[in-house]
Backbone and ligand atoms as CSV (ligand in chain L), in Angstrom:
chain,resi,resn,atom,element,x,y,z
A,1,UNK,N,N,0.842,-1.201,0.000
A,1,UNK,CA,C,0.000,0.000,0.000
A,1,UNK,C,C,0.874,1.246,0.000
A,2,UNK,N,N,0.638,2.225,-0.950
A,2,UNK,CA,C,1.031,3.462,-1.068
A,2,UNK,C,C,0.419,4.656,0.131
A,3,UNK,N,N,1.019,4.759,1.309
A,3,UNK,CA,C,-0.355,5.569,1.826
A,3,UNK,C,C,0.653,6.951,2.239
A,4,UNK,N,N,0.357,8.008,2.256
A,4,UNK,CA,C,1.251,9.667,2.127
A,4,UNK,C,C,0.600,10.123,3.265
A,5,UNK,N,N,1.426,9.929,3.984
A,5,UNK,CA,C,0.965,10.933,5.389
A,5,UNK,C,C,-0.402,10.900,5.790
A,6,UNK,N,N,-1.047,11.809,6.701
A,6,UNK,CA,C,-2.158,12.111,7.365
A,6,UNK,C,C,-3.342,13.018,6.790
A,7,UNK,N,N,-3.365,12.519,5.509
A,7,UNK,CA,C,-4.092,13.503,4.822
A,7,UNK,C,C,-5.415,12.699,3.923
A,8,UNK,N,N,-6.267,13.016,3.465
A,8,UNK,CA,C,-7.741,12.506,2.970
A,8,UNK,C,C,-7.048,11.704,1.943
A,9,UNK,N,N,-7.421,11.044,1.122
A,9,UNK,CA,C,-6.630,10.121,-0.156
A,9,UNK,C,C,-8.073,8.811,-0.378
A,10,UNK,N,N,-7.316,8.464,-1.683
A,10,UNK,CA,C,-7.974,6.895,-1.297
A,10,UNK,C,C,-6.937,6.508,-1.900
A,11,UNK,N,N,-7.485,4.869,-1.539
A,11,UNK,CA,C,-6.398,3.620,-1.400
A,11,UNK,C,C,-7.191,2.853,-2.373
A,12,UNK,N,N,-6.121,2.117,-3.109
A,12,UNK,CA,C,-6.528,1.096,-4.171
A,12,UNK,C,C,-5.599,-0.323,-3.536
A,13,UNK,N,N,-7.012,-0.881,-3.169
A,13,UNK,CA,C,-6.793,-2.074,-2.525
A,13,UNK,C,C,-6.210,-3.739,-3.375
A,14,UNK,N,N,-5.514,-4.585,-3.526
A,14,UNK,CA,C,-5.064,-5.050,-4.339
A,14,UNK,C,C,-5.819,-6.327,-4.492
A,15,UNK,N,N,-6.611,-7.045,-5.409
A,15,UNK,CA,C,-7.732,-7.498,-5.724
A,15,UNK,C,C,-7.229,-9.024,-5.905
A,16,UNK,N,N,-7.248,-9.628,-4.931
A,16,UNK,CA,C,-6.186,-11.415,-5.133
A,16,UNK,C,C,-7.380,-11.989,-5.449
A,17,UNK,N,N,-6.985,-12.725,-7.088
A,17,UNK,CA,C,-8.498,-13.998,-7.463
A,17,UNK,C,C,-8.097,-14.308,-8.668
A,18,UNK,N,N,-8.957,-14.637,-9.161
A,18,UNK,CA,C,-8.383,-16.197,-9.728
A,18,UNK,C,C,-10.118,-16.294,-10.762
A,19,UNK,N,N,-9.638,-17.236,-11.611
A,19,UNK,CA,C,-10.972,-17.948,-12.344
A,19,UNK,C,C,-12.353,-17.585,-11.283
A,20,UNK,N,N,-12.550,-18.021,-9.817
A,20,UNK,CA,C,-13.411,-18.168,-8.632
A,20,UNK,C,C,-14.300,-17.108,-8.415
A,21,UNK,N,N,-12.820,-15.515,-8.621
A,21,UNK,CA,C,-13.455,-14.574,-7.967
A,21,UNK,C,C,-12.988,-13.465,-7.578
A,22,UNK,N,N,-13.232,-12.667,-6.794
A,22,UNK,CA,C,-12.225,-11.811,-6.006
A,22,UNK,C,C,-11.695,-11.819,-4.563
A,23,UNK,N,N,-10.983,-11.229,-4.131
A,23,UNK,CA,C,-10.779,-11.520,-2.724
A,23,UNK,C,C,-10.182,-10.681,-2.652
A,24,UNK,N,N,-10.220,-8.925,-1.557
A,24,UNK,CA,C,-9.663,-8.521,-0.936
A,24,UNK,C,C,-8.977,-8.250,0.596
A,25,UNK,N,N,-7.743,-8.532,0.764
A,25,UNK,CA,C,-7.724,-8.459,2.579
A,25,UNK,C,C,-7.495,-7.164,2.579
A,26,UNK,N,N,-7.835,-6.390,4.443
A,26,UNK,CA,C,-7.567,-5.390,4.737
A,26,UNK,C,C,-7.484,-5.905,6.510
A,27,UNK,N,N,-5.806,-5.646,6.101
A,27,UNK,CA,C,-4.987,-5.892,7.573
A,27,UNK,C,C,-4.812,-4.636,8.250
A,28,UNK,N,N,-4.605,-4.177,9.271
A,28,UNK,CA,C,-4.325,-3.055,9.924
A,28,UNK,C,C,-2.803,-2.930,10.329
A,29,UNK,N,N,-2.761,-1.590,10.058
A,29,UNK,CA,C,-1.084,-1.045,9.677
A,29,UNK,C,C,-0.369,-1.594,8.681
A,30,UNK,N,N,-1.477,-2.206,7.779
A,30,UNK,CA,C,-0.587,-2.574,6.289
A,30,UNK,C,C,-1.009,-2.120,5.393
A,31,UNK,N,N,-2.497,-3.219,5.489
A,31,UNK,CA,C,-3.429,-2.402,4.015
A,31,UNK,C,C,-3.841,-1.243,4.482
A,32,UNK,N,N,-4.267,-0.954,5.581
A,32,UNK,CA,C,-5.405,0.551,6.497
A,32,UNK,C,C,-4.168,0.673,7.092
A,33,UNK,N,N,-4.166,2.277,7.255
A,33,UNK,CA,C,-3.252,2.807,8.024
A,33,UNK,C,C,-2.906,2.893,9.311
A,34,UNK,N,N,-3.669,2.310,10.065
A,34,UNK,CA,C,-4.140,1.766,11.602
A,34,UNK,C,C,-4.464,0.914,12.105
A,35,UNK,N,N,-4.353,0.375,13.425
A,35,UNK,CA,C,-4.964,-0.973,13.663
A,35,UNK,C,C,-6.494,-0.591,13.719
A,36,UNK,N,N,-7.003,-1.606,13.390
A,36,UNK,CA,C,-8.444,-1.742,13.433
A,36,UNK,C,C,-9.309,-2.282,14.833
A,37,UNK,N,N,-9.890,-1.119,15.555
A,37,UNK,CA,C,-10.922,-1.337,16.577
A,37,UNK,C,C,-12.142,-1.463,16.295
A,38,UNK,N,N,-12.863,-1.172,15.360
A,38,UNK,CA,C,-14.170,-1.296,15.120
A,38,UNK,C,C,-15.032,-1.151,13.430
A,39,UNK,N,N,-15.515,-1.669,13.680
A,39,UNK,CA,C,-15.926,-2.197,11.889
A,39,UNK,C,C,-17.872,-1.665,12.151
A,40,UNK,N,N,-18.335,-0.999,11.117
A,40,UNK,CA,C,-19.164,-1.206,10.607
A,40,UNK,C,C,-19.517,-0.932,9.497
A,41,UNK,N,N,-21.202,-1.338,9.021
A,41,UNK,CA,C,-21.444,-0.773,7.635
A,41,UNK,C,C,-22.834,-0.338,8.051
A,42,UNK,N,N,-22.933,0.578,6.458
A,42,UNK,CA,C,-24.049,1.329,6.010
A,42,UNK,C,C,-24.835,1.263,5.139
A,43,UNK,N,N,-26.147,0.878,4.851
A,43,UNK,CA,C,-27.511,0.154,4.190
A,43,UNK,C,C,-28.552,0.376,4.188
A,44,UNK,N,N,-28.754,0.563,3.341
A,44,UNK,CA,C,-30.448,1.007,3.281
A,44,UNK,C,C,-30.680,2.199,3.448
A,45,UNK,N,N,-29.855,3.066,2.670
A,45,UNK,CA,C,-30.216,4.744,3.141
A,45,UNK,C,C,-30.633,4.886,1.680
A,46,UNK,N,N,-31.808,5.826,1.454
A,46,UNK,CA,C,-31.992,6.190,0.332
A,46,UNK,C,C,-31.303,6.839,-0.705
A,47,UNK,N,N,-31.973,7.221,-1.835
A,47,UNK,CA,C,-30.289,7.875,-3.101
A,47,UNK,C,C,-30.757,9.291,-2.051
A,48,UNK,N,N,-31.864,10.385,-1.537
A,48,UNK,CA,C,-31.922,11.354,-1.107
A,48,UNK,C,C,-31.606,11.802,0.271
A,49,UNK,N,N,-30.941,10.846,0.540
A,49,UNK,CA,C,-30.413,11.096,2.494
A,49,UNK,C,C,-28.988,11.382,2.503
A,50,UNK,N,N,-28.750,12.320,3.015
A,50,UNK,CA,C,-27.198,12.515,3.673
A,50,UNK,C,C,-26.605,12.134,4.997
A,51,UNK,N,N,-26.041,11.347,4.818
A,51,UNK,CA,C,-25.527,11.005,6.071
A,51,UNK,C,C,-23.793,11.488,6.553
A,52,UNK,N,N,-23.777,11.561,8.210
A,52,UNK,CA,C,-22.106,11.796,8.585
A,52,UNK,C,C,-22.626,13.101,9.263
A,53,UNK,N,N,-22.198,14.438,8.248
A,53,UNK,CA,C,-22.287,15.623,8.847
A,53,UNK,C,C,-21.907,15.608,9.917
A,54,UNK,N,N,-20.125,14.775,10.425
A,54,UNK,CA,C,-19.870,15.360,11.502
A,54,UNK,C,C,-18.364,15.195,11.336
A,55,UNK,N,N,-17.664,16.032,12.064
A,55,UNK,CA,C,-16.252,15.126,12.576
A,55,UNK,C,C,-15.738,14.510,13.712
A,56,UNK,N,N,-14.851,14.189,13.740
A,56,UNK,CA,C,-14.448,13.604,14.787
A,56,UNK,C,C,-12.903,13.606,15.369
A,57,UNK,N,N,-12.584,14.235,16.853
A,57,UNK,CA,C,-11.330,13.968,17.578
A,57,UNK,C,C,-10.746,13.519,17.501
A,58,UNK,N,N,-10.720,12.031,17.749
A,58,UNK,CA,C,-9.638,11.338,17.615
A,58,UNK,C,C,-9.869,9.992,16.557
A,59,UNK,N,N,-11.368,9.602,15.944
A,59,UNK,CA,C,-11.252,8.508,15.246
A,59,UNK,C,C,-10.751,8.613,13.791
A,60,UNK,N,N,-9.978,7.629,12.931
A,60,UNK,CA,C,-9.537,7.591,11.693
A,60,UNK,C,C,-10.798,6.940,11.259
A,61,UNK,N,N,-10.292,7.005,9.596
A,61,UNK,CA,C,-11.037,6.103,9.373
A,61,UNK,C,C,-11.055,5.678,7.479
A,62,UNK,N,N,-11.442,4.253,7.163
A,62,UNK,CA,C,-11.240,3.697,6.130
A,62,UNK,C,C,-13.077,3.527,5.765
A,63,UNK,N,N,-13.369,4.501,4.613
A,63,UNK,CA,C,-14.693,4.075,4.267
A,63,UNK,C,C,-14.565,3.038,2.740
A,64,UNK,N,N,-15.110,1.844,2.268
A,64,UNK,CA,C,-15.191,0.786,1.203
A,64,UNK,C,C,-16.912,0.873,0.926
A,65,UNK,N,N,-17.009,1.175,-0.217
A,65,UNK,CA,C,-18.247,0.655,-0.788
A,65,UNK,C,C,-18.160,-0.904,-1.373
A,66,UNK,N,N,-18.376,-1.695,-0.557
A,66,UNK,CA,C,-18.137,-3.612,-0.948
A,66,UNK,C,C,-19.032,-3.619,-1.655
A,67,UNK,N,N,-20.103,-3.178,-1.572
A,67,UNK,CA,C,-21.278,-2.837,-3.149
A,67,UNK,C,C,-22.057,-2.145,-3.322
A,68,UNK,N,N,-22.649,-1.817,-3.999
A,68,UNK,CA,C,-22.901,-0.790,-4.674
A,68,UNK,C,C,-21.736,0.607,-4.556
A,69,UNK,N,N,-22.758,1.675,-4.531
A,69,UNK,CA,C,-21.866,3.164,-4.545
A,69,UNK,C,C,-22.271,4.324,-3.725
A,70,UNK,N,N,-21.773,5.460,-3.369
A,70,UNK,CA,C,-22.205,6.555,-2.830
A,70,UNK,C,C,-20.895,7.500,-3.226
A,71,UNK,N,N,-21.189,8.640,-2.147
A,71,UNK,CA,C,-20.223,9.643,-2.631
A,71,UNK,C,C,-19.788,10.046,-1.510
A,72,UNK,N,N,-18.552,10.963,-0.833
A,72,UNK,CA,C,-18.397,11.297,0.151
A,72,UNK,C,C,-17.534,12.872,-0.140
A,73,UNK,N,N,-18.672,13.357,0.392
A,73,UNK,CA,C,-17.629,14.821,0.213
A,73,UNK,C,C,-17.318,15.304,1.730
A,74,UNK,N,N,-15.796,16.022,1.555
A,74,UNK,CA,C,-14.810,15.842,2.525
A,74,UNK,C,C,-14.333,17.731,2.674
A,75,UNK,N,N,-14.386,17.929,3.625
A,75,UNK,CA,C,-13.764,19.459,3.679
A,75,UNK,C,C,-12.813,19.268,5.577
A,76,UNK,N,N,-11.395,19.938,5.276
A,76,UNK,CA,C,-10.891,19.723,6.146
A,76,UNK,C,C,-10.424,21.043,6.285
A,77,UNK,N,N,-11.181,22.376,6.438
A,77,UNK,CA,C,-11.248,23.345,6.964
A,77,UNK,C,C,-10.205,24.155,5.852
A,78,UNK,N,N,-10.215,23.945,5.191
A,78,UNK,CA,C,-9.322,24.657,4.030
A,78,UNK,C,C,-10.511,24.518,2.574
A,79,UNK,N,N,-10.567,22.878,2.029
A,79,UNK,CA,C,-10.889,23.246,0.797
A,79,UNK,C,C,-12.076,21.920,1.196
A,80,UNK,N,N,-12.788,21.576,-0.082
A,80,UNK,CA,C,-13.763,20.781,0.141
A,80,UNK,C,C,-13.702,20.293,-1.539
A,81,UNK,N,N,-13.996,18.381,-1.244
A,81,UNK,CA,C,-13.743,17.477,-2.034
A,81,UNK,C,C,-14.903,16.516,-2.337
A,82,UNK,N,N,-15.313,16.283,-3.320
A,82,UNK,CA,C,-15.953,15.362,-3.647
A,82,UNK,C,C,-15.492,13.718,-4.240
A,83,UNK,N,N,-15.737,12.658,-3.411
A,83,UNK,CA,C,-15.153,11.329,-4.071
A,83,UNK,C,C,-15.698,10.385,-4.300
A,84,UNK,N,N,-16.005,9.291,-5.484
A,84,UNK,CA,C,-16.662,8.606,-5.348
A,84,UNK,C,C,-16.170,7.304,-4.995
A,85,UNK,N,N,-17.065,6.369,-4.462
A,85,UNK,CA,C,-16.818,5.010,-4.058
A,85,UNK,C,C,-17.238,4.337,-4.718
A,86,UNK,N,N,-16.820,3.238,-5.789
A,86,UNK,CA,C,-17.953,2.954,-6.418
A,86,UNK,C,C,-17.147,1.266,-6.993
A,87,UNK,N,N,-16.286,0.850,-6.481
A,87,UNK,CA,C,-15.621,-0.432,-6.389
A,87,UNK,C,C,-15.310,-0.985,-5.318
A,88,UNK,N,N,-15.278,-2.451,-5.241
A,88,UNK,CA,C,-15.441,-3.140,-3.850
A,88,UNK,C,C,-14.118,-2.832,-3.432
A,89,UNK,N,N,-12.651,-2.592,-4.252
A,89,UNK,CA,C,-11.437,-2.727,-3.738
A,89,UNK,C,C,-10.592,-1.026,-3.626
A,90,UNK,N,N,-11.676,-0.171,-3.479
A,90,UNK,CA,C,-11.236,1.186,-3.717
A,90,UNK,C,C,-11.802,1.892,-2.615
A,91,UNK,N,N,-11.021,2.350,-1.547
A,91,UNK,CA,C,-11.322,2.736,-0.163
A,91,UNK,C,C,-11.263,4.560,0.024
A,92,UNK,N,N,-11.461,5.219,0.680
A,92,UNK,CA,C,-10.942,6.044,1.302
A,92,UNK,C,C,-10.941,6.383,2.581
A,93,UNK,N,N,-9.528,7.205,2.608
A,93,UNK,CA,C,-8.473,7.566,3.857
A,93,UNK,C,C,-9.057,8.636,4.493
A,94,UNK,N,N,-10.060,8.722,5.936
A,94,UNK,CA,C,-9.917,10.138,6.255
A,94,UNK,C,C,-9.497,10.261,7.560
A,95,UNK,N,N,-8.605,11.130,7.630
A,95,UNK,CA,C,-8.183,11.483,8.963
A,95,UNK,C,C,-8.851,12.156,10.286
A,96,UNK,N,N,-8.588,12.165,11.332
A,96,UNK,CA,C,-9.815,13.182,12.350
A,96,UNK,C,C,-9.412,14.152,11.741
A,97,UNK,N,N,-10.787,14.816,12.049
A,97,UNK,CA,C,-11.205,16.230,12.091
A,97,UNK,C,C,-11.390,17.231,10.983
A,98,UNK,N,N,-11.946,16.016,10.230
A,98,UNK,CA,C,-12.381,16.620,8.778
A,98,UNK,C,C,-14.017,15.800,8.947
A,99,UNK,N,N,-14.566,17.223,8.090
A,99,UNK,CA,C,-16.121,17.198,8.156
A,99,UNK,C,C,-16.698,16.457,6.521
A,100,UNK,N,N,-17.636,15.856,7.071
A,100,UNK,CA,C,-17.653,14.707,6.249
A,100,UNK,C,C,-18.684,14.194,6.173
A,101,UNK,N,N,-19.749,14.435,4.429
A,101,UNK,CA,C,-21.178,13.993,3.710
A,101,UNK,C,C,-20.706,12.576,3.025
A,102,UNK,N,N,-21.899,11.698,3.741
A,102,UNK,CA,C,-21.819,10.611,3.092
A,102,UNK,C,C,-23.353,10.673,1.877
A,103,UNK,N,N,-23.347,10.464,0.783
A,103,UNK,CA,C,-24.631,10.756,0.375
A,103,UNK,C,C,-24.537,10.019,-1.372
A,104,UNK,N,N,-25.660,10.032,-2.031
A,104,UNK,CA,C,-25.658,9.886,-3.366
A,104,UNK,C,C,-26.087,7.810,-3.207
A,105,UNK,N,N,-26.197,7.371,-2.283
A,105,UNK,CA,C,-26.227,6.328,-1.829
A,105,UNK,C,C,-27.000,5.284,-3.101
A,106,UNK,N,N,-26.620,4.124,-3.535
A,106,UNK,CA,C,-27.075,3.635,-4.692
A,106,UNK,C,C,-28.124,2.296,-3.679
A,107,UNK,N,N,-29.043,1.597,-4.195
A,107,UNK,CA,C,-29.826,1.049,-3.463
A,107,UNK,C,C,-29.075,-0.140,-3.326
A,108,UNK,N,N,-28.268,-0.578,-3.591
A,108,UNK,CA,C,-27.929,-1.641,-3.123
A,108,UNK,C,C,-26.039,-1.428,-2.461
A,109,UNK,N,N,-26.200,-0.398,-1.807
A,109,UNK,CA,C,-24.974,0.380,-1.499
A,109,UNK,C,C,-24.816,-0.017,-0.236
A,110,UNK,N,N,-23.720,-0.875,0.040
A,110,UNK,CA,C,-23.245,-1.452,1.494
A,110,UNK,C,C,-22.097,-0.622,2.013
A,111,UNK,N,N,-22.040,0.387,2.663
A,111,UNK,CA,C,-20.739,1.363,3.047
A,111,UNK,C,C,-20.399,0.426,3.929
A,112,UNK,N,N,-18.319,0.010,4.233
A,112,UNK,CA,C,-17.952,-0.541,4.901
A,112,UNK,C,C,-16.951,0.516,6.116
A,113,UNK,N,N,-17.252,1.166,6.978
A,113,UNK,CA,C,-16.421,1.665,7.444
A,113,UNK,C,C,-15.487,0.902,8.750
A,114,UNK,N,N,-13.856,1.202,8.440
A,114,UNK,CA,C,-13.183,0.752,9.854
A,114,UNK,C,C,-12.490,1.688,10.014
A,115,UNK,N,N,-12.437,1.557,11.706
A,115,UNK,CA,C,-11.619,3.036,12.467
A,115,UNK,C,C,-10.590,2.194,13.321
A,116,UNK,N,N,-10.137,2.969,13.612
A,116,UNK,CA,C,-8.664,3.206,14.577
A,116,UNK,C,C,-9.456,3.200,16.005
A,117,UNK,N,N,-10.717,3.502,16.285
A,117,UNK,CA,C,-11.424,3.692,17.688
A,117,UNK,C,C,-12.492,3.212,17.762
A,118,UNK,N,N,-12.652,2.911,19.496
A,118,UNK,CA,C,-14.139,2.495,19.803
A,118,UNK,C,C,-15.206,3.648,19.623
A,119,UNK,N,N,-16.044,3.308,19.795
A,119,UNK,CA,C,-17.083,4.455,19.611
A,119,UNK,C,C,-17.327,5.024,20.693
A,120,UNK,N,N,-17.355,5.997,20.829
A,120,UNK,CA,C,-17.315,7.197,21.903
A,120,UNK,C,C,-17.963,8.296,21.812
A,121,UNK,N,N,-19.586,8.725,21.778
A,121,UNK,CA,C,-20.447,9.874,20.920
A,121,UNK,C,C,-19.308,11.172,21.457
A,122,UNK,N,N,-19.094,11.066,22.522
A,122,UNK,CA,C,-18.183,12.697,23.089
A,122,UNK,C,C,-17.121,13.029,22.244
A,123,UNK,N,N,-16.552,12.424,21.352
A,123,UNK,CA,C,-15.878,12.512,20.055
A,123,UNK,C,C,-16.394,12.939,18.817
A,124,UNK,N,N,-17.241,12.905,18.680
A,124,UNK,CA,C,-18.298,13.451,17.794
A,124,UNK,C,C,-18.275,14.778,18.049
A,125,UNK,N,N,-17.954,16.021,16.759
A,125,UNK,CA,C,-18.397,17.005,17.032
A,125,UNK,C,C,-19.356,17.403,15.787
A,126,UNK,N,N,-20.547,17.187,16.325
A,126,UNK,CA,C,-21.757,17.595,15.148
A,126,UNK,C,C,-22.390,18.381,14.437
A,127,UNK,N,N,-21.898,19.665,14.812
A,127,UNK,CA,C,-22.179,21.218,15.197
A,127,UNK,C,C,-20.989,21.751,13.779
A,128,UNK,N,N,-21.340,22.232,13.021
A,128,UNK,CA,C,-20.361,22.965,11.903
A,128,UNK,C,C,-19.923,24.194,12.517
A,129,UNK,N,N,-20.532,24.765,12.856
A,129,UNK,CA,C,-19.582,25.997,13.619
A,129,UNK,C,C,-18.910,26.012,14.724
A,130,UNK,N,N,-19.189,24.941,15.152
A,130,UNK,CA,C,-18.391,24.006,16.152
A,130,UNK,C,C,-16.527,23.797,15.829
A,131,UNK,N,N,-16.913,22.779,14.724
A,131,UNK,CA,C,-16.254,22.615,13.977
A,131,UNK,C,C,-15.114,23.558,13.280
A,132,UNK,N,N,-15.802,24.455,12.762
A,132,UNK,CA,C,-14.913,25.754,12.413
A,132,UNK,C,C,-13.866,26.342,13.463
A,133,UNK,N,N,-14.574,26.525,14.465
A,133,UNK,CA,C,-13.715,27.097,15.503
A,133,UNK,C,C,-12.960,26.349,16.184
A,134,UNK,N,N,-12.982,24.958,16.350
A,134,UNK,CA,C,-12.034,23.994,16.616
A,134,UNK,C,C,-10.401,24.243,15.352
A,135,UNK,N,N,-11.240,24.204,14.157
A,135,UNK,CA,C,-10.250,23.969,13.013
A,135,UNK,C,C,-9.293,25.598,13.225
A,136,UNK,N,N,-9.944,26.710,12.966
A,136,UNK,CA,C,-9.357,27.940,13.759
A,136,UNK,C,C,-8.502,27.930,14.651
A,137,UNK,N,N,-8.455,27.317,15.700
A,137,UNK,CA,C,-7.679,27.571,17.022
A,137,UNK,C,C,-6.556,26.083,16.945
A,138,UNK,N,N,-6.568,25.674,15.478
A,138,UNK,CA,C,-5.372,24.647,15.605
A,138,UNK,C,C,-4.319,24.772,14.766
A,139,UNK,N,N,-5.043,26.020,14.165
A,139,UNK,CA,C,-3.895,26.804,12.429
A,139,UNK,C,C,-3.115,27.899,13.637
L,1,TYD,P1,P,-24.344,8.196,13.091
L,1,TYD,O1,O,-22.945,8.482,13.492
L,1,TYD,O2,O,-25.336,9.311,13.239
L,1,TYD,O3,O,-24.409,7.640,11.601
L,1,TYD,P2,P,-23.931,8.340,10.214
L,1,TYD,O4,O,-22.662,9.073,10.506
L,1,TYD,O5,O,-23.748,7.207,9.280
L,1,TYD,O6,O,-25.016,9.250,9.750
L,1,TYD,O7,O,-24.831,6.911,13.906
L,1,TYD,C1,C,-26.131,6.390,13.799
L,1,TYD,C2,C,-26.497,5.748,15.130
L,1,TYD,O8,O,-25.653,4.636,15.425
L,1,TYD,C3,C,-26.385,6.708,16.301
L,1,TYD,O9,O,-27.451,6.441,17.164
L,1,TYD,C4,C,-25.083,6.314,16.977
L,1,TYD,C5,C,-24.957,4.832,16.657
L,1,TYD,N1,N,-23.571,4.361,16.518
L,1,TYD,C6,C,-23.026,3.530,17.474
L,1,TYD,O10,O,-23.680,3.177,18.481
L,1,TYD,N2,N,-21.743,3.088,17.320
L,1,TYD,C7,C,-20.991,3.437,16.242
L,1,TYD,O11,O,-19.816,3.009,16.116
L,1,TYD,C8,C,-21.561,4.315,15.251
L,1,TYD,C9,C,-20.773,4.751,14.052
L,1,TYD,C10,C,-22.866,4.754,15.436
């Protein structure tokens, strides 16, 4: 894995298969940039719902669309990015404390996210102007 510092990116995961199929692993501190504490996914949200709208303190994190697609736009208090997910072996990298739309959701769209942390809501900061002034007082 190619991974550049602490900054938003995605990762192109390396696709091992054969006649059978596909098969991707994702080890922590090899393929993902962290060890892995907690795994979930995301389903059944409509194509018109946005989800995320928040950041977070201290969790990392590796989002995978394993199927279908969505979109994730990313602003880390400077500029703001739009990316799509839309292959089982094509991830992205986001670091804390970047604010972050999960949305565009395809109906059969399984978001896979893994973090670096347990879940902790007091890490959560949900509030955009919140947010701002956190990002302010760290430049
Ligand atoms: P939320 O963070 O609002 O989801 P999203 O960012 O995808 O819009 O979480 C939805 C609910 O699930 C909320 O009640 C908190 C809960 N939750 C946990 O209990 N543990 C977790 O690790 C996560 C991510 C959410």
């Amino acid at each position: 894995m190619k991974f550049d510092g602490n900054k938003v990116q995605m990762i192109k995961f390396d696709q091992l298969g054969d006649e059978k199929g596909h098969l991707v692993v994702l080890e922590g501190m090899k393929d993902i940039p962290f060890d892995i504490k907690r795994i979930f996914y995301i389903y059944g949200s409509d194509a018109d719902i946005v989800r995320g709208q928040h950041a977070n303190r201290k969790s990392q994190f590796v989002l995978i669309n394993v199927s279908g697609t969505s979109k994730v736009k990313v602003y880390d208090g400077k500029s703001e990015k739009v990316y799509d997910l839309d292959e089982p072996h094509l991830g992205i990298y986001l670091p804390k404390m970047v604010w972050k739309d999960m949305y565009d959701f395809s109906q059969d769209s399984v978001l896979l996210v893994l973090s670096n942390e347990s879940y902790d809501p007091d890490e959560y900061v949900r509030d955009f102007d919140e947010y701002l002034s956190i990002i302010e007082k760290q430049d």
